[in-house]
C-alpha positions in Angstrom: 17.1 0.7 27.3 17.1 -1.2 24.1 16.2 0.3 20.5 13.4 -2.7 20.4 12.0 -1.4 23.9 12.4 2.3 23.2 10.8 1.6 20.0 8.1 0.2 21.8 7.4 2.7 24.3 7.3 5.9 22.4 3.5 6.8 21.4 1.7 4.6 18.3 1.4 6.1 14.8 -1.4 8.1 14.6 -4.8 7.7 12.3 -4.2 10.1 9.2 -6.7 13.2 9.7 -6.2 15.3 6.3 -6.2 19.1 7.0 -8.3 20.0 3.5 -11.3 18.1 2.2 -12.8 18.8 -1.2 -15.8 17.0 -2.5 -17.1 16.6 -6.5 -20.9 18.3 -5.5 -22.5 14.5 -6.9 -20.7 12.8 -4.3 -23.1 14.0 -1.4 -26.1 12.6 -3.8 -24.4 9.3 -2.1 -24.6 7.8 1.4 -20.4 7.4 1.2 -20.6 10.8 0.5 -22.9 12.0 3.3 -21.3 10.0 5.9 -17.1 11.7 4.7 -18.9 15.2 4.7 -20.6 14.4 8.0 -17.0 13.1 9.2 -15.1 16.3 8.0 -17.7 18.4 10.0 -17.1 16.8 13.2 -13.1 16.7 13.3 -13.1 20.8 12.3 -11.8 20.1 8.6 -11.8 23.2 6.4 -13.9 21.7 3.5 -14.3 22.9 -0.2 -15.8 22.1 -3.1 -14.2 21.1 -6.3 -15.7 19.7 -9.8 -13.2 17.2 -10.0 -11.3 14.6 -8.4 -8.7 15.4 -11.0 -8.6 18.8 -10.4 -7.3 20.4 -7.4 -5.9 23.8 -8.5 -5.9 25.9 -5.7 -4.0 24.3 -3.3 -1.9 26.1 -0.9 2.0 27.0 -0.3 4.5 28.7 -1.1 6.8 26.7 -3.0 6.5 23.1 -5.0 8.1 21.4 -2.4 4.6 22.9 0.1 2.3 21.9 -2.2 3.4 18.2 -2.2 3.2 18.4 1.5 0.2 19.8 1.3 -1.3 17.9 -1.2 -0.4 14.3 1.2 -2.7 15.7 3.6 -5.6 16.7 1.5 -8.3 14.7 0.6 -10.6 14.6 -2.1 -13.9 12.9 -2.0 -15.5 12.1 -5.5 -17.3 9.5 -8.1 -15.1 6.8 -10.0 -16.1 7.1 -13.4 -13.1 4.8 -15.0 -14.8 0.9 -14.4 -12.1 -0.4 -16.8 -9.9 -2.1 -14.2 -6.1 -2.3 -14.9 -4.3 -5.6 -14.9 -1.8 -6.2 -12.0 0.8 -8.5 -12.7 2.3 -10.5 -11.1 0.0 -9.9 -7.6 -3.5 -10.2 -9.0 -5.6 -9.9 -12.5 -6.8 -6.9 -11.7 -6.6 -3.7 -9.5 -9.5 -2.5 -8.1 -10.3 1.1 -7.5 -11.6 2.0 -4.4 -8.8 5.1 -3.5 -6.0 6.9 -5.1 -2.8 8.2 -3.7 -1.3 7.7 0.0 -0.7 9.6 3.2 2.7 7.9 3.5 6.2 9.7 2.1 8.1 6.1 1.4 10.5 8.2 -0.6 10.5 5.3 -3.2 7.2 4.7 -4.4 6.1 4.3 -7.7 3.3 6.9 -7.0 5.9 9.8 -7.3 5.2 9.1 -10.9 2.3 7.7 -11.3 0.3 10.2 -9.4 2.7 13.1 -11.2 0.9 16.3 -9.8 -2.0 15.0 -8.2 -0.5 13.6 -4.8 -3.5 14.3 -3.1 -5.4 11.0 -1.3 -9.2 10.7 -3.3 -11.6 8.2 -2.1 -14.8 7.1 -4.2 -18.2 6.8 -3.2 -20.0 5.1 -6.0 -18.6 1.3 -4.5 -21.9 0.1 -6.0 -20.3 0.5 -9.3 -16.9 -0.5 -8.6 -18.5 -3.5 -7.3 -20.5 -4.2 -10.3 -17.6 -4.0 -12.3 -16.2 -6.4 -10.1 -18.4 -9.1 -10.7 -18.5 -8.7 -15.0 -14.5 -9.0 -14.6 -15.4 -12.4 -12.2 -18.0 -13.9 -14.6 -16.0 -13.0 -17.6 -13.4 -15.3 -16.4 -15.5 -18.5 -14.8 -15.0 -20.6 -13.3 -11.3 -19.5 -13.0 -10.5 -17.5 -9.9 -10.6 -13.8 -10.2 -7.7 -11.9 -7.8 -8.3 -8.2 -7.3 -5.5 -6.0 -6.0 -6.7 -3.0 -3.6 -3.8 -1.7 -2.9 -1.9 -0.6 -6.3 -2.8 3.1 -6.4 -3.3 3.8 -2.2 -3.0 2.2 1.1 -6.5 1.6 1.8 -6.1 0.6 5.3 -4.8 3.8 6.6 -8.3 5.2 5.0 -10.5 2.6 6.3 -11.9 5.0 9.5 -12.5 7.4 6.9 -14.4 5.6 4.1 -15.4 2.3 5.4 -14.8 0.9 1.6 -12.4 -1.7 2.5 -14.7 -3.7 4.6 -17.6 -3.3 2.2 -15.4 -4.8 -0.7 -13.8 -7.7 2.1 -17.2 -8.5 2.5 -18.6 -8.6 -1.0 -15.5 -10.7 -2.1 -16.1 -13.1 0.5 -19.7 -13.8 -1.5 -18.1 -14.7 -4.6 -17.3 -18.3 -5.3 -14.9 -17.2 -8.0 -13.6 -14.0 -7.0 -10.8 -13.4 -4.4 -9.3 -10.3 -2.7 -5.6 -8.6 -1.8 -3.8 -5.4 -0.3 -1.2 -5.2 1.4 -0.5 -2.0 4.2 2.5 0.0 5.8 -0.2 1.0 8.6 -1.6 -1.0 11.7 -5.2 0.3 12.1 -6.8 -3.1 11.4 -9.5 -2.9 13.8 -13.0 -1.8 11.4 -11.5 -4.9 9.5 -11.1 -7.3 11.6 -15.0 -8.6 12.3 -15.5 -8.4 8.4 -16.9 -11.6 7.3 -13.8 -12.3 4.8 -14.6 -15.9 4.1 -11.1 -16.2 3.6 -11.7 -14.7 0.3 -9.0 -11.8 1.4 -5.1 -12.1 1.7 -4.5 -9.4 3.7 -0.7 -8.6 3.5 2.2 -6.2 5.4 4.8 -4.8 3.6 7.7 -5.5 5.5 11.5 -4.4 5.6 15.3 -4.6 7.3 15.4 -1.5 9.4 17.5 0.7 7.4 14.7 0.9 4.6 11.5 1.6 7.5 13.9 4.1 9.3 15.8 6.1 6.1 12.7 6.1 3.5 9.4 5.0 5.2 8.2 8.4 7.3 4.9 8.7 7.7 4.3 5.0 8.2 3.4 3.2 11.3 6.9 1.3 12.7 7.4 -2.0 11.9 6.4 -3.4 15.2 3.3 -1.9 14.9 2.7 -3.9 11.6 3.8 -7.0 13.1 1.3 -6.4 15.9 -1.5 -5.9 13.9 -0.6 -9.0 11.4 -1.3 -11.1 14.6 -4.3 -9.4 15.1 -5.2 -10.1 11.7 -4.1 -13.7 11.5 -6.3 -14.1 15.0 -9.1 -13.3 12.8 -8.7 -15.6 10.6 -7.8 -14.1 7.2 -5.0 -15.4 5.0 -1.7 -13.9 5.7 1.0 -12.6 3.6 4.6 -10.5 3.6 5.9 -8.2 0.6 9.1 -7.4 1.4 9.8 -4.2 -0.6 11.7 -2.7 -2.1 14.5 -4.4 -1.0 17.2 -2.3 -0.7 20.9 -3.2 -0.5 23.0 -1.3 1.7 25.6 -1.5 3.7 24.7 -5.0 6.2 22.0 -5.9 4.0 22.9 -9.3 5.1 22.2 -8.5 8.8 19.4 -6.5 7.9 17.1 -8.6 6.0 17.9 -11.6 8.4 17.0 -9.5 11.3 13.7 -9.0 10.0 12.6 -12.6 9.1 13.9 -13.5 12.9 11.9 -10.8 14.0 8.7 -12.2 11.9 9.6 -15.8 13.4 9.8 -14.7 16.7 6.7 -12.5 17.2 4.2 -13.9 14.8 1.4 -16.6 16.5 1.3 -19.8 15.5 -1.9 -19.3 13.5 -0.3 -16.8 11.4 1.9 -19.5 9.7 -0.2 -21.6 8.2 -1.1 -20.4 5.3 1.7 -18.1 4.9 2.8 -16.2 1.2 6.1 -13.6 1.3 6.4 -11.6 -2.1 9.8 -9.9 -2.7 10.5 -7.3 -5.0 13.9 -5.3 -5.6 14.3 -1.6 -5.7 13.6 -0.2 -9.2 13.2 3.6 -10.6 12.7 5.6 -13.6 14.5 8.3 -14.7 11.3 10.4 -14.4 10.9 9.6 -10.3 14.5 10.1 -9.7 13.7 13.5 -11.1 10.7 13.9 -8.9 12.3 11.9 -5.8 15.2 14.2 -5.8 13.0 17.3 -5.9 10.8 16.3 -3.2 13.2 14.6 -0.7 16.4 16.4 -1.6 18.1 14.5 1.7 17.2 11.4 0.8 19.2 8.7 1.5 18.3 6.7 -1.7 20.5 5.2 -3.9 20.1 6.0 -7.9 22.7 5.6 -9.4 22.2 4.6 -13.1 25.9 3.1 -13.9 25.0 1.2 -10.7 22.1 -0.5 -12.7 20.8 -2.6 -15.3 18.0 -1.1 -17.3 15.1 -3.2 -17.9 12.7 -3.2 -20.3 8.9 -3.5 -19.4 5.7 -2.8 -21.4 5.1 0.6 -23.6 8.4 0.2 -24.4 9.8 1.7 -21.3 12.0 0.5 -18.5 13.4 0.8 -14.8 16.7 0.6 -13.6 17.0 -2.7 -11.2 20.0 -3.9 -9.4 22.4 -6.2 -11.9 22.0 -9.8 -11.7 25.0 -10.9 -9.6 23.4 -8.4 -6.6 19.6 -9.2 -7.8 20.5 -12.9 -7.3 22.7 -12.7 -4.3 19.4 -10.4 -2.5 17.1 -13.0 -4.0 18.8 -16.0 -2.5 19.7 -15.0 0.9 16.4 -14.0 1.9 14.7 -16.7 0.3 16.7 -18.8 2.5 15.9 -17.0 5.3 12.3 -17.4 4.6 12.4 -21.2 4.9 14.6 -21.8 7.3 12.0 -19.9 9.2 8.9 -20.6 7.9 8.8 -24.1 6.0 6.1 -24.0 5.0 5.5 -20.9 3.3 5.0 -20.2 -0.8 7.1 -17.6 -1.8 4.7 -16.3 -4.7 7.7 -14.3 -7.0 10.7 -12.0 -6.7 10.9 -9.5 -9.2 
């Protein structure tokens, strides 16, 4: 049997269920609120109360190392009082909040650090005041188009059954004239999306990647032909499609790897899904502060950081990552963009960074 087919026959990724639930006590004064707790009742959920999202002290396990793997599969359920909006360059203006943290353990994400010791997934119920928020950030910048990123701090899709906030804000996006929507997913549970009346307001992207990377640092996610899958679906409904192939890794047959992939794009994607078709590619990159963390919580990793291997860049604050040098940068950046139209003509690749 081949991998492809085996791949294919063994039994879907399944919809994240957390085993702990704590809610701020104001967050069943709303209907979001209600409905999670009424959720968490049905499935059996051990439930607790807490008096803040940001405060989850009495988590269980015996070690660190359990209370990370704990924390992945705990959710907390509160009010977003932060309505400043970060900026999120180069995808969007802004990132919008609507969740924090991820069910996935992609052994490279920028969450190690970000998140520091509050793994744990929150979702907020107060979506009339994210949304409000929303629109001053819209009518601030008229008539220029407003993008909002939903996906910087969480994978909202794999939380979609739970909270139901993803559709809301497809659907409120698709009202505005000047505002416009992204997110991008590792999961494959599109259906409560895909009836939302987007108005093609919303690029819903995939993140996408060779084999090695989904296979070695990925767990937790659903497998790539499940993604593929549901992009159809989700091109069949009509909403703009995109790719963010990330991070991109190289390793040993990169070449072969990140070829396979856009062949495997060109060969499974419907017609309809090309049309309007963005890929956004961004190299591997760490700080010496998620190494740290990395190392502790996936001590087998397979991940390359090594720092002589590396140029340092500098961003904003006055800190910096460690990206690959610029003959390998380059020689990643070209190949696959290459790929990209040799497959797909007609698609805008939006940046490589």
């Amino acid at each position: 049997m081949s991998t492809e087919l085996l791949t294919r026959t063994q039994p879907s990724t399944t919809i994240f269920v957390p085993e702990l639930v704590y809610f701020e006590p104001d967050a069943l004064n709303y209907p979001k609120g209600k409905q999670i707790y009424k959720w968490a009742e049905q499935e059996g959920l051990e439930i607790h109360m807490t008096t803040s999202h940001n405060q989850i002290r009495d988590l269980p396990g015996e070690s660190e190392l359990d209370k990370y793997r704990i924390a992945k599969r705990t959710l907390v359920v509160g009010i977003r009082k932060t309505l400043k909006f970060e900026t999120s360059k180069p995808s969007a203006e802004y990132a919008i909040p609507i969740a924090t943290g991820c069910m996935g353990h992609c052994h490279y994400c920028y969450l190690q650090t970000t998140m520091g010791a509050k793994p744990y997934i929150r979702v907020y119920v107060n979506m009339d005041d994210i949304l409000g928020a929303a629109k001053g950030y819209i009518a601030e910048r008229e008539p220029e188009i407003t993008r909002f990123e939903a996906a910087c701090t969480s994978d909202p899709v794999g939380l979609e059954h739970i909270s139901g906030s993803l559709k809301q804000l497809i659907e409120f996006m698709g009202e505005q004239e000047h505002g416009r929507l992204r997110f991008v997913t590792k999961y494959h549970h599109v259906e409560p999306l895909l009836d939302a009346k987007h108005n093609k307001h919303t690029r819903f992207r995939f993140s996408v990647n060779a084999d090695y990377v989904i296979k070695n640092f990925e767990p937790g996610t659903s497998r790539f032909h499940e993604r593929i899958e549901a992009a159809g679906k989700v091109a069949k409904a009509g909403y703009p499609l995109g790719f963010i192939i990330a991070p991109i890794i190289w390793h040993e047959g990169w070449e072969e790897g990140y070829a396979t992939l856009i062949e495997k794009l060109y060969n499974t994607l419907p017609a309809e899904a090309t049309h309007d078709l963005t890929f956004e590619m961004i190299q591997h990159r760490f700080t010496r502060t998620a190494k740290n963390i990395i190392e502790k919580r996936y001590p087998k990793t397979k991940l390359e950081m090594d720092e002589e291997k590396r140029k340092y860049k500098w961003g904003k604050y006055g800190k910096g990552k460690y990206v690959y040098k610029d003959e390998q940068a380059n020689a990643l950046r070209e190949f696959i963009t290459e790929q990209i139209f040799e497959k797909f003509p007609q698609a805008k690749i939006e940046y490589f960074t």
